[in-house]
C-alpha positions in Angstrom: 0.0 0.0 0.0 2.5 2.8 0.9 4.3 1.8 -2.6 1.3 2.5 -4.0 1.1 6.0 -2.6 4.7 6.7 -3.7 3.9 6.2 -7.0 0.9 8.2 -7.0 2.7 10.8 -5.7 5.8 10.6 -8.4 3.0 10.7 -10.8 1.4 13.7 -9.3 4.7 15.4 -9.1 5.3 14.9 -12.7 2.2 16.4 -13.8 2.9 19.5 -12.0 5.6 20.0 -14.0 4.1 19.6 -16.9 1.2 22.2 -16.3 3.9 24.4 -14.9 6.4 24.1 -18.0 3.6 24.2 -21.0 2.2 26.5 -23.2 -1.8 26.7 -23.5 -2.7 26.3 -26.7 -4.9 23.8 -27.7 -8.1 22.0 -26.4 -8.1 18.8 -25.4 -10.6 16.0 -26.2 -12.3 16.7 -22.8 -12.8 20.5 -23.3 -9.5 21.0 -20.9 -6.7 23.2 -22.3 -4.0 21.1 -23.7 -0.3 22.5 -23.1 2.6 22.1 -25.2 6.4 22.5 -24.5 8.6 23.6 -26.9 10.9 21.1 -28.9 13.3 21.8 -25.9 10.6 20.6 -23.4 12.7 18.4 -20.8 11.5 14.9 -19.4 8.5 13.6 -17.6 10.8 14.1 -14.4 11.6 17.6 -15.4 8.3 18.6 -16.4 7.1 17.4 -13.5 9.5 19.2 -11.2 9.5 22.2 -13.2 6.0 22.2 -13.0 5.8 21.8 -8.8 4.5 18.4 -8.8 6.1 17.8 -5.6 4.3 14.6 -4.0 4.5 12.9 -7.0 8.1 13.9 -7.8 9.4 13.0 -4.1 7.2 9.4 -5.0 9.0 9.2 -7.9 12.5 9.5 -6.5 11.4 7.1 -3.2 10.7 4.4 -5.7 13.9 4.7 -7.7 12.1 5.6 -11.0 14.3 8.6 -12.1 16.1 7.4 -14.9 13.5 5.3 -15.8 11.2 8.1 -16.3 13.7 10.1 -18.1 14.6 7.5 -20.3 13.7 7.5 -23.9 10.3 6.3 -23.8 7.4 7.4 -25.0 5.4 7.3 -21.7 2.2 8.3 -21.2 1.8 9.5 -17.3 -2.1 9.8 -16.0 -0.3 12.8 -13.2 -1.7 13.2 -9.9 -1.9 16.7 -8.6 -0.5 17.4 -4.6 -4.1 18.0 -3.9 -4.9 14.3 -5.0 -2.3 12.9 -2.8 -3.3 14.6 0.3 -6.6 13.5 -0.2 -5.9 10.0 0.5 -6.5 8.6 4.0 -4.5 9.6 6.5 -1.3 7.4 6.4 -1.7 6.3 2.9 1.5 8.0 1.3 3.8 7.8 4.5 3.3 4.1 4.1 3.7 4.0 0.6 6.9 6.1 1.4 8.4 3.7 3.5 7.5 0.1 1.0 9.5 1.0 -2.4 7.7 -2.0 -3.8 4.4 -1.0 -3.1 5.2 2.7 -4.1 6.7 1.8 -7.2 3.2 -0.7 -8.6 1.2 2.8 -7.6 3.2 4.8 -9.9 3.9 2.2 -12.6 0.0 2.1 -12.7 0.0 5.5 -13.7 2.1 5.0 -16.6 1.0 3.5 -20.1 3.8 2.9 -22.8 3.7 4.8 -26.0 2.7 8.5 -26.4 -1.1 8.4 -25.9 -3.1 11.9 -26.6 -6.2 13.4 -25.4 -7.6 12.5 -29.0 -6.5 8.7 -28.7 -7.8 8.5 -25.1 -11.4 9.1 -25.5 -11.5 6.7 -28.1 -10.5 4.1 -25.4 -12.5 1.6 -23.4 -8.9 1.1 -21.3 -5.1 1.0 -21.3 -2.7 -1.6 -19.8 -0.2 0.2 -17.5 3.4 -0.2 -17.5 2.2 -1.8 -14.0 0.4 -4.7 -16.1 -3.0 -3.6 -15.1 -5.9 -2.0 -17.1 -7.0 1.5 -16.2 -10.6 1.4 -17.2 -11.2 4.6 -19.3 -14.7 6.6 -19.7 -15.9 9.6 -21.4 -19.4 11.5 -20.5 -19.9 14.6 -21.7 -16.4 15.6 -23.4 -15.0 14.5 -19.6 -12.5 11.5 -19.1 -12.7 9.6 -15.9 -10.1 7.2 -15.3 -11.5 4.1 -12.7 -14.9 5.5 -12.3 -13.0 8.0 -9.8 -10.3 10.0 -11.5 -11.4 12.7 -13.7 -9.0 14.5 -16.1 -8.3 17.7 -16.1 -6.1 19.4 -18.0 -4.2 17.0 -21.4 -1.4 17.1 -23.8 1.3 18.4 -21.3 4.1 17.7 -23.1 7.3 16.5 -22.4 10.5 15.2 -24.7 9.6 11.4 -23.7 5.7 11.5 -23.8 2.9 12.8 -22.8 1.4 13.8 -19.3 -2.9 14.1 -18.6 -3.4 15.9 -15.1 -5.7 13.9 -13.2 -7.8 14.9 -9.8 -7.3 11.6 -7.9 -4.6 8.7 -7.5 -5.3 5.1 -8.8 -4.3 2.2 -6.9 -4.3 -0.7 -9.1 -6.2 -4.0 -8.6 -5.3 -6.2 -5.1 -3.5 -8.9 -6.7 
């Protein structure tokens, strides 16, 4: 469980970047605004830092994903915001803190392979995770909720190894 949490909060962390570091241009799928980077955009990590993502940053690191997330890719990262990781119950991410393992399936559930759009997304009834798991994907009325739970909130950050979607809440991936 605390693994979990880590890795929701690398992801969040990431995503902050991303929002922080873009360029609104475009609307997403959803209706959100999508952001670009410039060619020169830096990696999920940076993005993510750049953009404040703390929580999800601090998971990242905690579960030894770095390099792995800066690595060539393309990664799609469903990005929890610092809002979504404090909003799980109290003692969920200090746990997931202290069990790497745990922390790192969290985050790794958060991560598809390829670079997956706003555009591709909605077409989608779900998308394996790097984790192994499906995320089950829905769209109602131009919104994307991820897991019946997460909703999506802002697409297209990008980054020079993928793509990050801001999301509102942090997936925990199937008890296995």
């Amino acid at each position: 469980m605390k693994r979990i949490l880590m890795i929701a909060i690398l992801m969040l962390g990431i995503a902050a970047v991303a929002v922080a570091c873009g360029d609104d241009d475009d609307d997403g799928a959803d209706g959100t605004t999508a952001t670009e980077t410039s060619a020169e955009a830096g990696t999920i990590v940076e993005v993510a830092t750049e953009a404040g993502f703390s929580t999800l940053v601090t998971a990242v690191e905690a579960a030894g994903l770095v390099d792995t997330l800066s690595g060539e890719g393309p990664f799609t990262v469903f990005a929890p915001t610092d809002e979504a990781f404090a909003a799980l119950p109290e003692g969920t991410l200090d746990a997931l803190l202290a069990d790497t393992e745990a922390l790192s399936d969290v985050l790794t559930y958060h991560v598809v392979a390829g670079d997956v759009k706003a555009a591709d997304v909605v077409e989608l009834d779900s998308a394996t995770t790097v984790q192994g798991e499906p995320i089950a994907i829905t769209v109602e009325d131009g919104v994307v909720t991820l897991n019946g739970s997460a909703t999506v909130t802002t697409t297209d950050v990008e980054a020079s190894n993928g793509t990050i979607h801001v999301i509102d809440a942090v997936l925990t991936p199937p008890a296995g």
